[in-house]
N, C-alpha and C positions, 0 to 999 in steps of 0.2 A: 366529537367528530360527526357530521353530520353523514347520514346516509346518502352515498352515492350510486349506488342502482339498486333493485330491488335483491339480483342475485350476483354471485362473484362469476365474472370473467375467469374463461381459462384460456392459455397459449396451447399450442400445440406442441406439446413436452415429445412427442416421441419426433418430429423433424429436428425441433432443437436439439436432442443427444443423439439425433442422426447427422447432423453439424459437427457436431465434437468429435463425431468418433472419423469422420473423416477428417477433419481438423490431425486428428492425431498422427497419422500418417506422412506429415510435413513437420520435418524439423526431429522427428523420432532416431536415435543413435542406440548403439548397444547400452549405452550407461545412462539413456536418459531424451527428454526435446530436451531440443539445443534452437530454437527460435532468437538468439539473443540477438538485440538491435544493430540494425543495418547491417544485417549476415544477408548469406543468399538465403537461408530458411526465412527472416524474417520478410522478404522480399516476397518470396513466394508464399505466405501466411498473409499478407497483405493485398496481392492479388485473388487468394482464395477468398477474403472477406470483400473483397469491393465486386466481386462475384453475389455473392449472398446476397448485398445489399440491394444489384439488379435485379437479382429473381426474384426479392422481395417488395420491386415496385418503386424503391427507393432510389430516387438519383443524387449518389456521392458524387463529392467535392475533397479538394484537397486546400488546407489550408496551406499557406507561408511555411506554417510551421512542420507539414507534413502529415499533419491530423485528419482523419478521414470522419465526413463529417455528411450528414441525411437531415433533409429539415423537411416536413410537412406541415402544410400551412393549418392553423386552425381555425375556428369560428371569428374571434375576433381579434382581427389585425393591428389594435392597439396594445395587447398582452404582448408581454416578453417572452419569449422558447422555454419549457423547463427541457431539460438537458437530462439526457439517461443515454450509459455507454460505462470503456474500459478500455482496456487495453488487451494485446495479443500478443507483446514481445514473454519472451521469458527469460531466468536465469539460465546458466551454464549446469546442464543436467538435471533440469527440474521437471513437469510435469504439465498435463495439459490441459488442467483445469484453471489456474492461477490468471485472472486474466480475459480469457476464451469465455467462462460462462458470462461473466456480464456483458460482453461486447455481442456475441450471440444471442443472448436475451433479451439485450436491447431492440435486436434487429428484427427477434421476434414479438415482441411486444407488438412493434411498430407495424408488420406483417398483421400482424393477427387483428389491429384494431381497424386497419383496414377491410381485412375478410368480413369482420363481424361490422362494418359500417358505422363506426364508434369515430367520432370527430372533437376532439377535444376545444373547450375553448383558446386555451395557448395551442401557441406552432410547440409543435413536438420537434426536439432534435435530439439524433443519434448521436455519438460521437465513439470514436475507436482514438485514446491516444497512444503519440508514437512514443517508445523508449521510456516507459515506466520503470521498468527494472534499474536502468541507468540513473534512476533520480527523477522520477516524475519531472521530465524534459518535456513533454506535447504540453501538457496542463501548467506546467509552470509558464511557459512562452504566452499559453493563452491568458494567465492572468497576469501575467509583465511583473513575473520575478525571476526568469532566466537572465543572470550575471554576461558580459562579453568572457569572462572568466571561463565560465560552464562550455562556450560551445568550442573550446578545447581540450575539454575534456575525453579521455579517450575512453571508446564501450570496449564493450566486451568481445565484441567483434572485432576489435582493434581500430577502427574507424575511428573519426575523431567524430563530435556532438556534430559541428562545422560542414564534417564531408559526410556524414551521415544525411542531413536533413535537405541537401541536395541529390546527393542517391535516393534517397524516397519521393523525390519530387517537387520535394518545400525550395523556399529560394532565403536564403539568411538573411541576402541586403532587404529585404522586405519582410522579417517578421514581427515588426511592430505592427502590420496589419491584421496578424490572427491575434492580438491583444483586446482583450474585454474588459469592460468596467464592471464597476459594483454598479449593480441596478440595469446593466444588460439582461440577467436570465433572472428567471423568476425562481427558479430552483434547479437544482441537480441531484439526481438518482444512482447510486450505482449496487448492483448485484453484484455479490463476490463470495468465493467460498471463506470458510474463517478463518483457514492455518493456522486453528490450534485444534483443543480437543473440549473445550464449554459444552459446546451444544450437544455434543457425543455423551459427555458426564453427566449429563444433567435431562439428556432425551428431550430436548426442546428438538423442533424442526425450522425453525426458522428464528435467528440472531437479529434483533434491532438494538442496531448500532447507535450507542450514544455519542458517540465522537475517535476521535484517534489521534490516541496517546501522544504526547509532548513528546520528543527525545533531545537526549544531550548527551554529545561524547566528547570523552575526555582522554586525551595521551598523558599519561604519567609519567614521567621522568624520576627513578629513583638512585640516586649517584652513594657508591660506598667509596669502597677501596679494594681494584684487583691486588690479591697477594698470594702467595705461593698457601697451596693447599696443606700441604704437611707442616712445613716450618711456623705456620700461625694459630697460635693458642686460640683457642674457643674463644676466651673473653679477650679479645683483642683485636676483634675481628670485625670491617664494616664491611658487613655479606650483603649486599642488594637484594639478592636474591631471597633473604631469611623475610629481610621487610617486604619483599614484593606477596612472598605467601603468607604474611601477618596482614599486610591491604586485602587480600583479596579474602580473606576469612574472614575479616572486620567488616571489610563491604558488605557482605553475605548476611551477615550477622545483623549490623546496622539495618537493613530492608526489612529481614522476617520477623523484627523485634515489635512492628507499627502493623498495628490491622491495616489493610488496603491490598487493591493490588496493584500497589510498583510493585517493578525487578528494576534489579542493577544484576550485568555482567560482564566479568571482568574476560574478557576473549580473545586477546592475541598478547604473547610475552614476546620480546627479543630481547636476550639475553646476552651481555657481554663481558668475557671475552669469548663464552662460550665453550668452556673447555672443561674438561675431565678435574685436572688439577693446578686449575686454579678459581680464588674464591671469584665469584663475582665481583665487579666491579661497578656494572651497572644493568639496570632493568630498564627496558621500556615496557609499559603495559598498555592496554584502553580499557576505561569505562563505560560502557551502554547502560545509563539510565534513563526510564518509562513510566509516565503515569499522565492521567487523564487533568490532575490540578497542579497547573504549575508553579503555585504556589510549597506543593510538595519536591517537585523539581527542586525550586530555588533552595530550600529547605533541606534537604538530600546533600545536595551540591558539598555546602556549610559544610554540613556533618562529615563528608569523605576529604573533604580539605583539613579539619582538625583530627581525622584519623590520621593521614599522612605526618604531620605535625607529631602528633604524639608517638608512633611508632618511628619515625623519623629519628626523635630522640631517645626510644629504648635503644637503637638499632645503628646508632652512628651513624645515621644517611641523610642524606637530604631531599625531601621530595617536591618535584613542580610537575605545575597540575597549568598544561594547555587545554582549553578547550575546541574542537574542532567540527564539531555540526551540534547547533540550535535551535532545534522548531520546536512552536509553540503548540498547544494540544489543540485542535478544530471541533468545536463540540457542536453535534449535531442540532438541528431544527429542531423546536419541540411538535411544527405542527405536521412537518414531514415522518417524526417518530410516529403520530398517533395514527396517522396515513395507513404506515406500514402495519402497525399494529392493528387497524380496523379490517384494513386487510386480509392478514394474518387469518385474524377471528374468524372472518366472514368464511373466510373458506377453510374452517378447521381444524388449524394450523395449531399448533403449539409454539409459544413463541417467549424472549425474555428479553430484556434489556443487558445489554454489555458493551465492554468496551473494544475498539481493536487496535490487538499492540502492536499489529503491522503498519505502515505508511502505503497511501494509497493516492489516487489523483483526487479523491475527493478531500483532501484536506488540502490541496491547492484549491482547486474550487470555491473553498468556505471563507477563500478573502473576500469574493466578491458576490457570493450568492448563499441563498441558504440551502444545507446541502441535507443527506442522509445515505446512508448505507444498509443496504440486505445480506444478512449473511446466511447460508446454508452449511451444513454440518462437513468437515474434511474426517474423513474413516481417517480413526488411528489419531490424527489429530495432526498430521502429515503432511507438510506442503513443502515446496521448494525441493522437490526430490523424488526420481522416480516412483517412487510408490506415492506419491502423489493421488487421492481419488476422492472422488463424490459421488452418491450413487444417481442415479437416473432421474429416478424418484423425486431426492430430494432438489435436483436441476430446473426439476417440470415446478417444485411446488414455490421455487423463489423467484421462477419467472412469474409465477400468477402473483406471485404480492406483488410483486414489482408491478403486473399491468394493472391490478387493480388500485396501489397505489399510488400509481401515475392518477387516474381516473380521482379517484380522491384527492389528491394536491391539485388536481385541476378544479376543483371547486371550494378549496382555502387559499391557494396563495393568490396573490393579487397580481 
């Protein structure tokens, strides 16, 4: 990676966590932010950033899709934009960093290259997308994999996708106009805290992200026989319920048996008939399995399908196995990794390669551009839940990778 300035850039780390911390202020409840998409918090968390983006010089736009979007031209008008941003919705009682720092780092990136009279060759653009938490909805529209299916889907708001994207501003008969190609942007950035606990374990200060994990979920259908609790002998008995906690001890098992790190888990049971005394009759379960080669996915899948099978037949039951969400693993840039990492370096950073087992907009992104991700340390290892945090510190030190390796992919990608 070649040298792109003699010293590291820095942002202005204390405006940026003086952002947040008004940020937090909207959307804050006794148990939690509550920003979820097309609520009135999210409404007004939208207007508080398309605020930001004026003070910061930037003139937003609103896509089709609803996506708030800052472009500054750069040197040469034949380059593609590379794209750095996030999101600002959140879960139902979660926290105010998930989200917020990368969209605010963006914004100050974009600030600060300005102050310091730094002009990239690509047009620089921000983007904030809408309704992450719901299904990376803004980023999927922009890369033309949002289904007619999806924009009936309802948030969490209760809104549906449909009347959501009109309350924010977008227009649905026309979102095939915020759709991008492969070979539109030259690359995409995003900043994100890491919701787990790596970088904590391990005292790194700054996660470069190799890509983000495949996922595959599965509904289980485990069918016995309800029968009367007392009157049915042990060995006579097809209990759903016995096979559903031999699957999920088996799952368990089957995972920690293979160096890596997939998970599989097993997360919601319904249970029927659901009663004191009597046996089971049937289980539903789901599966969440993760990993970065889906090769190993495909591989996993096998393996929990002929557990079913075989405890199937300890167990008198029968098991069927739907599968019900698909995505494939987005593995990052190697040239955007070394970006981040020279980055990193330059400014004294401690840093590692990893992976992330959460879903984020940059793995929509990575259909049609080459992508990368920053991650900074979550205390505790903690996200999607009021205790929710990231210190100051480590906010200030992932926007300077991030500006600095903007600055560097500005002089590898093409």
């Amino acid at each position: 990676m070649p040298g792109h300035q003699a010293k590291a850039r820095e942002v202005n780390g204390d405006r940026l966590n003086g952002w947040l911390a008004q940020f937090d202020r909207i959307g804050r409840t006794g148990s939690g932010i509550n920003r979820v998409a097309y609520s009135e918090a999210d409404l007004a968390g939208r207007a508080f950033t398309k605020e930001l983006f004026t003070q910061s010089g930037l003139t937003w736009r609103l896509d089709t899709a609803g996506n708030i979007l800052a472009r500054v031209p750069g040197t040469n008008p034949a380059l593609k934009p590379i794209l750095i941003g996030s999101h600002i919705d959140s879960v139902t009682d979660g926290g105010n960093y998930d989200g917020p720092v990368g969209s605010f780092g963006a914004i100050e990136v974009a600030r600060s290259l300005a102050e310091q009279k730094v002009r990239l060759r690509h047009p620089l653009e921000v983007v904030v997308w809408q309704n992450e938490e719901g299904g990376t909805i803004g980023s999927k529209i922009a890369v033309g994999l949002l289904t007619p299916a999806d924009l009936d889907k309802v948030a969490r708001s209760g809104k549906t996708v449909r009347e959501g994207i009109g309350l924010i501003g977008g227009d649905v008969s026309r979102i095939a106009e915020s759709v991008r190609k492969k070979g539109d942007l030259a690359g995409y950035l995003e900043l994100h805290i890491e919701q787990g606990g790596q970088l904590e374990k391990t005292n790194r200060q700054i996660g470069v992200v190799e890509g983000i994990v495949g996922l595959r979920w599965f509904e289980v259908t485990i069918t016995g026989f309800a029968n009367h609790a007392g009157a049915t002998p042990m060995d006579q008995r097809q209990d759903a319920m016995l096979a559903a906690a031999r699957f999920t001890v088996a799952v368990n098992d089957a995972v920690r048996s293979e160096a890596g790190r997939q998970v599989a888990t097993v997360g919601r049971l319904n249970v029927l008939p659901n009663t004191t005394n009597v046996i089971p009759g049937q289980v539903v379960l789901t599966v969440d399995l993760r990993d970065l080669d889906q090769s190993k996915i495909d591989r996993f899948t096998a393996r929990f399908e002929q557990l079913g099978r075989d405890i199937g037949a300890a167990t008198s039951t029968s098991f069927a196995f739907t599968q019900l969400v698909n995505s494939t693993p987005a593995l990052s840039d190697n040239r955007i990794m070394q970006a981040v990492e020279a980055s990193a370096t330059a400014l004294g950073l401690s840093h590692q390669r990893m992976p992330s087992g959460a879903g984020h907009d940059a793995q929509e992104v990575a259909h049609i551009a080459p992508m990368g991700m920053i991650f900074v340390p979550s205390v505790g290892g903690i996200s999607h839940s009021p205790k929710e945090f990231s210190r100051a510190a480590d906010i200030t030190n992932g926007a300077n990778v991030l500006l600095n390796a903007v600055l560097a992919a500005d002089t590898v990608l093409p």
